[in-house]
LUMFI-476202 format. One line per field, with one value per residue (C-alpha): z, y, x. Coordinates in steps of 0.02 Angstrom, whole numbers. Layout:
<recs>
z: (Z  ...)
y: (Y  ...)
x: (X  ...)
</recs>
This chain:
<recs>
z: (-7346  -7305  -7282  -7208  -7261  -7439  -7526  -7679  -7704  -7821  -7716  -7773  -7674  -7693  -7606  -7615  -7658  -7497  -7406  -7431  -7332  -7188  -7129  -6977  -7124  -7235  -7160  -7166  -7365  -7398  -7468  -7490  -7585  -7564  -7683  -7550  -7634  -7490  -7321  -7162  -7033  -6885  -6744  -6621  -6463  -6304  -6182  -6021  -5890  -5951  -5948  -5815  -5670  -5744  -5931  -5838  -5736  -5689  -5540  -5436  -5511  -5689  -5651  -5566  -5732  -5837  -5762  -5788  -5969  -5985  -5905  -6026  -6165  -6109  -6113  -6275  -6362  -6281  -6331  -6497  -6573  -6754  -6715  -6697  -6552  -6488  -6447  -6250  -6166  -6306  -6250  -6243  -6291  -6139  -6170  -6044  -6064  -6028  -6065  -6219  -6126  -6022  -6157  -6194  -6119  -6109  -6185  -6217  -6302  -6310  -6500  -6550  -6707  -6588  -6517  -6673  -6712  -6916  -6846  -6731  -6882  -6993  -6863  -6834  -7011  -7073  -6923  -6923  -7029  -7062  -7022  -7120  -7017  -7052  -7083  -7154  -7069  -6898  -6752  -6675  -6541  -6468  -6445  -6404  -6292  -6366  -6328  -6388  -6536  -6560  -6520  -6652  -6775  -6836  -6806  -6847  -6889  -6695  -6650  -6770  -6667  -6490  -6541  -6607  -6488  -6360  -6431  -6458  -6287  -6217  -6323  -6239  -6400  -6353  -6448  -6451  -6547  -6659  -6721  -6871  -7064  -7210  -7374  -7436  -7515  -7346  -7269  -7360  -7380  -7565  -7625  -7820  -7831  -7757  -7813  -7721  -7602  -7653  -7837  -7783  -7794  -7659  -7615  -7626  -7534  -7659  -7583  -7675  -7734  -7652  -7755  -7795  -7732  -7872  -7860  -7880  -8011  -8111  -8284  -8358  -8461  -8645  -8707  -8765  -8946  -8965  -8985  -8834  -8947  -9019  -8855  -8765  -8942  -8909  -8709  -8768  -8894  -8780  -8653  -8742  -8789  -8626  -8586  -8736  -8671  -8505  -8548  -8665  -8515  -8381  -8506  -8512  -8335  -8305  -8422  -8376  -8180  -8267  -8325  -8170  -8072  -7964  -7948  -7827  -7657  -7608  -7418  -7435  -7272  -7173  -7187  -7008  -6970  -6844  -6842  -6716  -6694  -6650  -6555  -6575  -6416  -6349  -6440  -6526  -6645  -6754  -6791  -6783  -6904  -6919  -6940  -7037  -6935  -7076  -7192  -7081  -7178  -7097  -7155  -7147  -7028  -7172  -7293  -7396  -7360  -7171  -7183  -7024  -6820  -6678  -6530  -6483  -6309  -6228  -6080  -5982  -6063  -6179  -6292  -6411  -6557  -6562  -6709  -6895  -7001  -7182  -7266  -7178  -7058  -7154  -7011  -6881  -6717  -6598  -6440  -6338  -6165  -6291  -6193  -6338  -6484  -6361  -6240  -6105  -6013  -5865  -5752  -5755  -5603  -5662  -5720  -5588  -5592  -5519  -5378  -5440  -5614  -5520  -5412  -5572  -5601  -5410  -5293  -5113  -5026  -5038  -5009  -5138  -5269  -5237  -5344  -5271  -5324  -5405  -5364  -5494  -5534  -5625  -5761  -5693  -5726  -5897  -5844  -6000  -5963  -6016  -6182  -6260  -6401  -6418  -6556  -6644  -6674  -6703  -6824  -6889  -6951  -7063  -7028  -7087  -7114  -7282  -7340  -7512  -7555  -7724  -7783  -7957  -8086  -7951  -7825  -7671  -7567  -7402  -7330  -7159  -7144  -7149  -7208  -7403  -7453  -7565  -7414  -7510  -7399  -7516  -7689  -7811  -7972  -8077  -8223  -8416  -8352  -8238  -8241  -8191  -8325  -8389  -8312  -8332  -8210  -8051  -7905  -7747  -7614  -7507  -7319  -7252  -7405  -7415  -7589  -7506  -7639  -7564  -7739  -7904  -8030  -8190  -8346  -8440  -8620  -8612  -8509  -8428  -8241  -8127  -7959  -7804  -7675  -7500  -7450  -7411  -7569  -7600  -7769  -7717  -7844  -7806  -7970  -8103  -8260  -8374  -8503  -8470  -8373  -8520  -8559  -8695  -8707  -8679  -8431  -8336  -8164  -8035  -7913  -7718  -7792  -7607  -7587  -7742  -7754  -7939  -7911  -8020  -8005  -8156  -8304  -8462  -8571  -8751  -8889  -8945  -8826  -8639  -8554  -8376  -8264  -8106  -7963  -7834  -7950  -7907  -8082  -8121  -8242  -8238  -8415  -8521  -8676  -8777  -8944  -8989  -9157  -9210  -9098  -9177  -9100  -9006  -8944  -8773  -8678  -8805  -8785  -8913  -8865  -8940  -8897  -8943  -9027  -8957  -9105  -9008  -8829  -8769  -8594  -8514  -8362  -8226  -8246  -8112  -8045  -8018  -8202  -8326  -8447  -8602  -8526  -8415  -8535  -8554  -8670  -8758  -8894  -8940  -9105  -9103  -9260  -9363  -9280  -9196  -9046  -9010  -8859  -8822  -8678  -8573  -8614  -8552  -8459  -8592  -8747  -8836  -8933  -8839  -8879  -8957  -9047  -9154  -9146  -9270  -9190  -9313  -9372  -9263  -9346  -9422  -9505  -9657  -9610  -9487  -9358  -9452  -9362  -9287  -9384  -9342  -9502  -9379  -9253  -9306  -9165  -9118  -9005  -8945  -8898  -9044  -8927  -8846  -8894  -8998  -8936  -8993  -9092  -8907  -8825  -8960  -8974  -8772  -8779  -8887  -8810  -8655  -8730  -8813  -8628  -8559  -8701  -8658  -8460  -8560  -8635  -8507  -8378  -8504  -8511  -8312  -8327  -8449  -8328  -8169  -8283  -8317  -8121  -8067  -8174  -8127  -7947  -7964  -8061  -7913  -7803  -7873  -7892  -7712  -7581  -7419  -7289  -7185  -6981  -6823  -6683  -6564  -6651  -6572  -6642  -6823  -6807  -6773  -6721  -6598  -6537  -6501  -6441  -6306  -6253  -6253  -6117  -5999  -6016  -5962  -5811  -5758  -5756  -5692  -5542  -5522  -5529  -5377  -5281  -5272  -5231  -5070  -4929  -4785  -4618  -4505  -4639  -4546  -4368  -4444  -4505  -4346  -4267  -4402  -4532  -4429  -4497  -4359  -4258  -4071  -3951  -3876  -4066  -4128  -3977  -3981  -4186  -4185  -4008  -4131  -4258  -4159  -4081  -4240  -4324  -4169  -4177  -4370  -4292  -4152  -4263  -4402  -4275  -4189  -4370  -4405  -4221  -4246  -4421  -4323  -4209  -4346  -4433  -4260  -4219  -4412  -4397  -4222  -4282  -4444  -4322  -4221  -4343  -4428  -4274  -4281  -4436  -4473  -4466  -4609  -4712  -4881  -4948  -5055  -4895  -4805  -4935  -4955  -4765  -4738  -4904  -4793  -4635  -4737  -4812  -4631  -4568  -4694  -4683  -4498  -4505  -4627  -4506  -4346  -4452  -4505  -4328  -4282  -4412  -4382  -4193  -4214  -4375  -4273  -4146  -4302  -4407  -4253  -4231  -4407  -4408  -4242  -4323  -4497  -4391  -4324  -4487  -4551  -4579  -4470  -4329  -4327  -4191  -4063  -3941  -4013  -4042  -3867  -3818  -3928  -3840  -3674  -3596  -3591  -3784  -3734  -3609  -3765  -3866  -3747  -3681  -3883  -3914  -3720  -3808  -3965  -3893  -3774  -3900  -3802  -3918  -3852)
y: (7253  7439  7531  7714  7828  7767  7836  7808  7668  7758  7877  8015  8002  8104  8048  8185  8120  8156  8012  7852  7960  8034  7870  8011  8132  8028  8018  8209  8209  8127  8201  8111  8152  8054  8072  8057  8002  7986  8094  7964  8011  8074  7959  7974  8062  7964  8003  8035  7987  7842  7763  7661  7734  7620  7697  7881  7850  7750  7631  7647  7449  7551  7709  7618  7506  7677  7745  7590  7570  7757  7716  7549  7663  7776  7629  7579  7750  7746  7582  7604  7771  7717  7611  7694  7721  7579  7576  7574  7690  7759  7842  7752  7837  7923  8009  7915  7829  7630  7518  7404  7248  7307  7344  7159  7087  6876  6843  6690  6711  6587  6578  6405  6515  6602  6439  6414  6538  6525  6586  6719  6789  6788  6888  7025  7053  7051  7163  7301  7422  7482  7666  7695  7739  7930  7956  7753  7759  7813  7727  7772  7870  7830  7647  7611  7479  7331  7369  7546  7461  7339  7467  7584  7448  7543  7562  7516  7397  7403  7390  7243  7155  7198  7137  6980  6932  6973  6842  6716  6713  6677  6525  6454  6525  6558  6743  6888  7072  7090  7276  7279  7324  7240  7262  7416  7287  7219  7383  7470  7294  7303  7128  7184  7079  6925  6762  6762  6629  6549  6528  6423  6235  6152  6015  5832  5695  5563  5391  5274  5120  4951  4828  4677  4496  4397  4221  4087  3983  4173  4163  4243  4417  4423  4458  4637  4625  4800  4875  4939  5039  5139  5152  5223  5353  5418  5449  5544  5648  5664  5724  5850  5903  5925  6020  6147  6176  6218  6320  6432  6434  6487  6617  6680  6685  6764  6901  6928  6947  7065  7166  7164  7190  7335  7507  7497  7574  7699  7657  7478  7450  7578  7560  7509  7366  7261  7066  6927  6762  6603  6509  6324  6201  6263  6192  6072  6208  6114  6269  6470  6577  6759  6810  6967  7039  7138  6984  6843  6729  6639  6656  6582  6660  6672  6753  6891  7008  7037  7143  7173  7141  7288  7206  7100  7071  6987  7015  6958  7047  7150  7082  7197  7106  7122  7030  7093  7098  7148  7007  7006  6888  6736  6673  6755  6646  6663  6584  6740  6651  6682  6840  6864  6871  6941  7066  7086  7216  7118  6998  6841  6725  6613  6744  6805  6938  6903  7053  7046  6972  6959  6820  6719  6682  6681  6633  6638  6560  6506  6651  6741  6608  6625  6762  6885  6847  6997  7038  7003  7149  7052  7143  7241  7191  7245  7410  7351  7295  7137  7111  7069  7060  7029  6907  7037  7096  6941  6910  7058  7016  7172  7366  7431  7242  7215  7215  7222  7152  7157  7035  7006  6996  6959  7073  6988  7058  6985  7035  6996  6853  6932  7099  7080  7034  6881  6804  6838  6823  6808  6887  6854  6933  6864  6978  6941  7100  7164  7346  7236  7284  7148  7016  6845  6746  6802  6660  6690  6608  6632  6586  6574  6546  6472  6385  6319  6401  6375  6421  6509  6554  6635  6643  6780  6730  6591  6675  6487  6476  6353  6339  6228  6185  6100  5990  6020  6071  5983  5938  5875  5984  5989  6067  6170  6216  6332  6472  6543  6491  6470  6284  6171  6228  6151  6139  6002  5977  5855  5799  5714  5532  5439  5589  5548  5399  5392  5381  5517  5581  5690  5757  5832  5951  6016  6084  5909  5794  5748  5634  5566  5438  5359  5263  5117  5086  4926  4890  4927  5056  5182  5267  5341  5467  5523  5634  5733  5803  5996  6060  6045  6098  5969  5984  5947  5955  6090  6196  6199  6156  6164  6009  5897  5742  5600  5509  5395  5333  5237  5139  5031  4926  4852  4662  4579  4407  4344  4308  4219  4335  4278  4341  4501  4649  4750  4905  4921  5057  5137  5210  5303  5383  5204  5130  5000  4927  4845  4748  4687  4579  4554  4449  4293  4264  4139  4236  4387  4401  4465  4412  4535  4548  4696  4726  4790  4877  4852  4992  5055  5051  5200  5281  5165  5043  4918  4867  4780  4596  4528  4426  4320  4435  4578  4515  4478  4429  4300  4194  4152  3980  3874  3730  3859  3825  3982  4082  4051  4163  4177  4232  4364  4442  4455  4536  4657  4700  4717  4813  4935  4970  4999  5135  5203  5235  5285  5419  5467  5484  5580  5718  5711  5756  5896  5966  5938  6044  6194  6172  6195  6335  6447  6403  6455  6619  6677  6627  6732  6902  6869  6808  6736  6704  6583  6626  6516  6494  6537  6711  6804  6973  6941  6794  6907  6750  6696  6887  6885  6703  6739  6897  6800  6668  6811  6903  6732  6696  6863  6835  6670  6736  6861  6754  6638  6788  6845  6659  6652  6673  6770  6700  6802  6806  6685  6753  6913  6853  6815  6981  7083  7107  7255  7387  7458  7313  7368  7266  7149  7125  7092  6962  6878  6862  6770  6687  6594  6577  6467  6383  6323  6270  6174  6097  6046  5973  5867  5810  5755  5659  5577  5520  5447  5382  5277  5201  5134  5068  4983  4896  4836  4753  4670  4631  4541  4457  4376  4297  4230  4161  4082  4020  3892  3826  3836  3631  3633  3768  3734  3800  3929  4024  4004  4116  4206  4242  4297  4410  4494  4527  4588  4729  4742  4784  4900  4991  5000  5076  5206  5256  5276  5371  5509  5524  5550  5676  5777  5772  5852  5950  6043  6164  6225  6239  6351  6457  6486  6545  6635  6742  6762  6842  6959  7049  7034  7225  7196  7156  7298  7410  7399  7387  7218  7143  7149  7064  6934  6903  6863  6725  6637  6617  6512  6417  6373  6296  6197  6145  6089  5986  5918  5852  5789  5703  5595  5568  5672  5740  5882)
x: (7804  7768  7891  7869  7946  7938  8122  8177  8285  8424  8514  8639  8772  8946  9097  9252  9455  9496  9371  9524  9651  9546  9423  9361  9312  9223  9037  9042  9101  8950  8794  8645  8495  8333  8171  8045  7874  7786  7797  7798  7638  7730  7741  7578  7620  7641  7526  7635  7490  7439  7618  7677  7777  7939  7926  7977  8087  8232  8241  8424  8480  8435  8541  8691  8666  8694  8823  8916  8865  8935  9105  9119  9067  9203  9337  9280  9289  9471  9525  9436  9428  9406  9241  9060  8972  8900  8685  8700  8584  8463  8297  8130  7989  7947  8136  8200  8373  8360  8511  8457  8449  8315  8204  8183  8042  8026  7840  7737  7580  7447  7438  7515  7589  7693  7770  7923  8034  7971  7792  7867  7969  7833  7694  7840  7867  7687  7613  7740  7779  7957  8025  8180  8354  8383  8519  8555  8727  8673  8609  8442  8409  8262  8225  8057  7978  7890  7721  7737  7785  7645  7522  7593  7637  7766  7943  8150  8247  8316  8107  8069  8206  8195  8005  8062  8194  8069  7943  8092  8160  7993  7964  8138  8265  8451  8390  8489  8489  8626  8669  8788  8812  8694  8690  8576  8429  8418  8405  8307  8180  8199  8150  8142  8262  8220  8109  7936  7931  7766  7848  7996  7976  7978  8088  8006  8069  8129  8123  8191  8075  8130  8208  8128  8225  8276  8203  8308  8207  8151  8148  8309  8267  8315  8476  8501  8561  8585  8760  8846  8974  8807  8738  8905  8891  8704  8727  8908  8785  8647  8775  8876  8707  8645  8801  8794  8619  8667  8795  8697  8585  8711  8775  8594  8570  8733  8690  8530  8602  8735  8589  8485  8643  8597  8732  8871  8800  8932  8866  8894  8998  8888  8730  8671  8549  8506  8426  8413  8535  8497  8614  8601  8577  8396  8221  8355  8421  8570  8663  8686  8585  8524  8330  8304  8139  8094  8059  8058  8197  8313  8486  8683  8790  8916  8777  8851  8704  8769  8933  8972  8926  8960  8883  8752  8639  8511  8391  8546  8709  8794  8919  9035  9131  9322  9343  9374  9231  9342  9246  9086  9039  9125  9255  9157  9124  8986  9069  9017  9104  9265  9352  9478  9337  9200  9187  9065  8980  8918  9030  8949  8944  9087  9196  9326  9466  9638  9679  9870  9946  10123  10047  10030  10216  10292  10150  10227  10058  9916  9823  9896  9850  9671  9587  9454  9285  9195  9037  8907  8796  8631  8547  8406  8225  8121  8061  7921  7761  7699  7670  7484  7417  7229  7139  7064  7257  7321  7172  7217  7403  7425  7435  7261  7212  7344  7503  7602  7769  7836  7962  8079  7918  7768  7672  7618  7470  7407  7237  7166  7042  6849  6926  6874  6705  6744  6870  7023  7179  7339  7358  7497  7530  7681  7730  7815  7955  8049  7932  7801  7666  7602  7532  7536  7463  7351  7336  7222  7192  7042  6982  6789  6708  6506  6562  6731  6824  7011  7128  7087  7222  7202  7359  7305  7371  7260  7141  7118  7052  7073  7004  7014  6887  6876  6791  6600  6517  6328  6395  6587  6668  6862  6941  6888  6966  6869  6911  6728  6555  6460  6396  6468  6631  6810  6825  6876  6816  6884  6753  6787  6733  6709  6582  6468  6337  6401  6606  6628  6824  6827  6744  6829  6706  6748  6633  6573  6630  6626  6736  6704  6810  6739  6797  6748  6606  6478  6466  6651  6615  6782  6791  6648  6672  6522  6552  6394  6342  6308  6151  5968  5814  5713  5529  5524  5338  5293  5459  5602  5760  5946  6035  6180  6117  6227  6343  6447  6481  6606  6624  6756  6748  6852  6871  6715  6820  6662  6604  6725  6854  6723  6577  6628  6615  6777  6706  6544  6520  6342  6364  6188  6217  6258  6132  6271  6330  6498  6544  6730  6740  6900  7069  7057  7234  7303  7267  7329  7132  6964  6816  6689  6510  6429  6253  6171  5997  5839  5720  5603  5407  5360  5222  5213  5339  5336  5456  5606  5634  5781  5892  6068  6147  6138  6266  6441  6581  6718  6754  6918  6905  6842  6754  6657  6478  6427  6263  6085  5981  5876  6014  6087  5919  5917  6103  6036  5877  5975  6121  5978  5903  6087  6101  5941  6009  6179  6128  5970  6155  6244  6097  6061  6283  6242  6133  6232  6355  6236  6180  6371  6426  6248  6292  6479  6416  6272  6427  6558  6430  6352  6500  6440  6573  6563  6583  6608  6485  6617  6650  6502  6600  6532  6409  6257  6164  6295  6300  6116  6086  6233  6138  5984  6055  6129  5963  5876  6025  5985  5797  5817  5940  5782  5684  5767  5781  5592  5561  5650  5507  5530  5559  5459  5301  5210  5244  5194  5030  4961  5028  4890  5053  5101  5205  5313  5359  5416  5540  5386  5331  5488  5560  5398  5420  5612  5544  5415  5519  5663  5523  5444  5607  5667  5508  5551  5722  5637  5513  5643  5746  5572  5543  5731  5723  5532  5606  5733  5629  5512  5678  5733  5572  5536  5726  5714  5545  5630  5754  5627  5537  5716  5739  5587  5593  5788  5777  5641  5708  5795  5957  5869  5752  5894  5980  5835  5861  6035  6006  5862  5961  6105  6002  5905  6085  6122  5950  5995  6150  6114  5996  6093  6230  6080  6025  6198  6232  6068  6121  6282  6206  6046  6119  6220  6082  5993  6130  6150  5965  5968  6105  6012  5848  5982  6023  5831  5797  5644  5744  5885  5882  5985  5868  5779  5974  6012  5836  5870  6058  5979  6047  5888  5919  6089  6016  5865  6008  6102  5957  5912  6076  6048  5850  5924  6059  5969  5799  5685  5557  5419)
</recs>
């Protein structure tokens, strides 16, 4: 976490004699020295005219809420003269005073992260930055708004809060600030002296494995003939064993926490802070708990790192604590409707005062029973504006894109995604001491990567690296374990096995040997380990070579149900450099001996020396069942002429391996120098392609829209064509131009409903002639033309009746179609003097349209 300004974390403090007998005195007897390393950047200025009119000024709800947060300050100094001040009216950053429950503003975001408290916690503490308290036991006086604060990234303990609660009272938390006394780790964010998060295990569910049901007819177990006396002896060793060890290593933990055992803060008790509770009851939160907003942990409401609690509010009400906080917040209780443990600023609507305490013990009526309802005074709205924060932020997480947080022995860094060229995101660094100095192990993890690299971790006494990748890679590497990228020497490398053709799940590489396991094989082939030789040179097509003569490979197989135990090979052995082959085939279910044969391979021809000939001396084996009729010298010599082409494709796999290996390790070497990141369609900000394919389409919309509107022909071109295309039109001109125009496109209507009307027509007569002619020959007629007939004057009908309906609607349709024109020729530029408009409104015009809808309505056509 950054922390601005950056102090050191020893401070000399000295405390006079007198500070135990005068508690008033005692802040004043203290001087405080602080070894700044690092000046803070002073806070940017707030530009006064672009804030809104509520950030400078107060509304009357806000200054009739002020005064009376100034008289309940007033009563509390009185009743409590021995307590601090309480944070009631600081100034925003506009130096305007706003009472603290104001400054909360209820936000949702639409970011899913945002939706659980853990993910609101965690955004707050990674995107701010913290601004120390100065001086550490005083409370701030200027308490800026939330948006101020997310814009600056930067800002308090009281700012990290009022941020927070902010965030968790929108997602529908019971959330409230809580100002109070920590401890000076917590409030200064040292975390030297806590465990890293990512190096804690985490917690496995351990379910326990179902007991199997004891059959009734089992076969009783073996009696155990060992002594119980000797066994009751070994677990007391092994236990007071166990016990000595774990007290030697309690002892050395204890000591080693006596050693790391930070000084005694001399302003433990004072140092101010401020966090966020959680009530239980809403989003189905068991219990209370704090959230530091500096870290983002949850903790205990007993934890011994909160000391002590002032007062605490919400966007509704102010609560101040009235109970004693001598051992922290231990026996503390957080009923705040309690009036003897809590006390309130605000009346709420179901508290009530009683107008006179004597009525309580001698009421005389009724009246005087009844207590006088106070009138509630609600909080006044957020005077804040709505809080936002935009992707790019969010994507952002970290000021200036990172963030480092060092821990007991490790150094975490976090980067934003697409900020580093290589896609790293998270960094940590454990160390051997507590100096951190030297290094022992560095994991990253990394985001966006065109090689799917997810997880890479290096120990550097070993100097071993191992590396994890998604899912996606051509070759369907998952793990890699490697000490360097040069061939032949001792990796391992776990591949996605339902992703390769071969079912390879993992191969193990030393100097001279290779190991690979596959799975879901066809031929049930799961194990195969091949031992190599010291390299010789081997001519190749003309080229010289190094390369590891094979000596031996071994191969085991899954047991195939669909061949008998005696015949389904179990493990075969190719012992290239004896010359030898040995095949063990599985254990037949009622023996305790395989079956197996050894080949022994005959010499090839060579340049003076013939081809040595198969004989029955070179096979040896046994068989387990002695009826079994042994094999012929046929079927031998086919076994091994088959077993020699298998070792052929054996070792032609092993070398098509060796170069799968060399393929992988230059790929993950031109990977590592030359990083491509991978980038979403949908992010048009950094995928240039996106970027220029989205300008592309509103370039073509625009064209397009363009396009559409140079298309659209105008109304009065044709009239105009047979006036010569004039260029000043006068009144005759332009009367006699919409006079043609109306004419022509009631002509369109008439014509329209003359065609509707004369299909009608031609239905109706084809219609009556089918019944006519149904109504001669109905007595001849067989089932299916009578079908065949009622099917015709059902779709007749229908034809019919759509017709009629789009007569009807063009009737009622047309004088609104004529009117709608009549009033587009008015606003044609053409056609916009005055003079021409109030032609065209004669009243000959309305007698033209009724006299249209009179025509269309009774069929007339012209």
């Amino acid at each position: 976490m950054e922390v601005l300004p950056e102090v050191d974390c020893e401070e000399d403090v000295t405390i006079t004699d007198d500070e135990e007998d005068d508690e008033e005195s005692s802040l004043s007897n203290i001087r405080i020295t602080h070894t700044v390393t690092h000046i803070a950047k002073p806070r940017p200025q707030v530009a006064l005219s672009k804030c809104p009119s509520s950030y400078k000024e107060n509304s009357s709800q806000e200054k009739l809420m002020a005064a009376m947060a100034e008289n309940f300050r007033q009563q509390y100094a009185l009743l409590y003269p021995d307590r601090k001040a309480l944070l009631l009216c600081p100034v925003n950053e506009c130096s305007v005073q706003k009472f603290v429950s104001t400054t909360l503003r209820s936000t949702l975001l639409p970011y899913p992260e945002l939706y659980d408290w853990e993910g609101c916690a965690s955004f707050v503490a990674d995107y701010l930055s913290l601004e120390l308290l100065d001086p550490p036991f005083e409370l701030p006086k200027q308490l800026s708004s939330p948006t101020w604060v997310l814009q600056t990234q930067r800002g308090t303990c009281f700012d990290f809060s009022i941020v927070l609660c902010s965030l968790l009272l929108g997602a529908g938390y019971n959330a409230y600030c809580v100002s109070g006394y920590a401890t000076k780790e917590m409030c200064l964010l040292d975390q030297s002296r806590q465990e890293c998060p990512l190096l804690q295990p985490q917690i496995q569910d351990k379910t326990e494995e179902p007991k199997k049901p004891m059959k009734k007819y089992s076969v009783k177990p073996p009696r155990d003939l060992h002594s119980n006396f000797e066994r009751r002896q070994e677990e007391k060793q092994q236990a007071e064993a166990e016990a000595a060890t774990l007290k030697k290593q309690l002892d050395a933990e204890r000591l080693q926490k006596e050693r790391e055992r930070p000084p005694p803060d001399p302003l433990r008790g004072l140092r101010v802070h401020c966090w966020v509770l959680l009530l239980s009851g809403n989003r189905e939160i068991p219990e209370n708990f704090f959230i530091d907003p500096l870290t983002g942990k949850s903790y205990s409401t007993t934890d011994e790192n909160f000391l002590g609690i002032e007062s605490v509010w919400n966007h509704q009400n102010y609560w101040v604590n009235k109970q004693d906080c001598t051992f922290g917040c231990n026996e503390m209780t957080f009923d705040l409707g309690d009036l003897s443990k809590w006390e309130y600023v605000l009346c709420g609507q179901s508290l009530s005062i009683i107008s006179d305490p004597k009525t309580l013990e001698e009421p005389e009526d009724e009246e005087e029973e009844e207590m006088d309802e106070l009138k509630v005074f609600e909080m006044p709205p957020s005077w804040v504006t709505t809080i936002d924060i935009s992707p790019a932020d969010m994507e952002m997480r970290y000021p200036g894109g990172m963030k480092v947080i060092e821990y007991r022995k490790a150094k975490l860094e976090k980067f934003a995604p697409y900020l580093l060229k290589d896609g790293l995101v998270t960094k940590l660094t454990t160390y051997k001491d507590l100096d951190c100095t030297k290094a022992s192990t560095i994991k990253e993890w990394f985001k966006h990567r065109s090689d799917h690299l997810d997880e890479r971790e290096l120990h550097t006494d070993s100097n071993v690296t191992t590396e994890h990748f998604r899912p996606g890679r051509s070759d369907a590497l998952k793990y890699h374990r490697y000490v360097t990228l040069v061939p032949e020497t001792e990796r391992q490398m776990d591949f996605y096995s339902h992703i390769r053709t071969d079912g390879l799940a993992r191969r193990i590489e030393k100097p001279f040997e290779m190991t690979e396991t596959f799975e879901n094989r066809t031929d049930f082939l799961f194990y195969r380990n091949a031992v190599y030789g010291k390299q010789i040179k081997v001519i190749r097509a003309g080229e010289a070579l190094e390369q590891r003569p094979l000596q031996r490979v071994e191969e085991r197989f899954h047991r195939d149900h669909s061949k008998p135990a005696s015949k389904d090979v179990a493990e075969r052995i190719f012992v290239v450099s004896d010359r030898r082959i040995q095949v063990t085939f599985h254990l037949e279910d009622d023996r305790i001996i395989p079956a197996w044969l050894n080949f022994i391979k005959p010499k090839e021809a060579a340049d003076s020396q013939k081809a040595q000939a198969f004989t029955p001396q070179m096979v040896s084996g046994f068989q387990v069942d002695p009826s079994t009729k042994p094999y012929t010298n046929l079927q031998l010599y086919e076994m091994l002429v088959e077993l020699m082409r298998e070792e052929e494709n054996v070792e032609l796999h092993i070398r098509d391996s060796e170069k799968e290996v060399r393929s992988i390790l230059s790929s993950r070497e031109k990977e590592d120098s030359n990083t491509d990141l991978l980038i979403s369609i949908y992010n048009p900000t950094r995928n240039e392609m996106a970027r220029l394919h989205m300008e592309e389409k509103e370039r073509m919309a625009k064209e397009k829209k363009q396009r559409q509107k140079e298309k659209e022909l105008d109304l009065l071109a044709p009239s105009q064509v047979r006036l010569g295309l004039p260029e000043v039109l006068t009144s005759q001109d332009a009367l006699q131009l919409k006079t043609d125009c109306l004419n022509e496109f009631k002509q369109q209507l008439f014509n329209k409903a003359s065609l509707i009307q004369s299909r009608i027509e031609k239905e109706t007569e084809e219609l009556q002639k089918k019944q006519l002619w149904y109504q001669k020959n109905y007595l001849t007629m067989s089932n299916e033309d009578e079908d065949d007939y009622l099917a015709y004057c059902s779709d007749a009908m229908f034809r019919i009746h759509v017709l009629k309906m789009r007569l009807i609607r063009h009737k009622e349709r047309a004088p609104q179609k004529y009117l709608a024109l009549e009033e587009k020729l008015k606003r044609h530029p053409r056609l916009e003097s005055g003079e021409v408009c109030r032609m065209l409104d004669h009243p000959s015009q309305m007698r033209l349209q009724f006299r249209l809808v009179a025509v269309l309505n009774h069929g007339h056509v012209i």
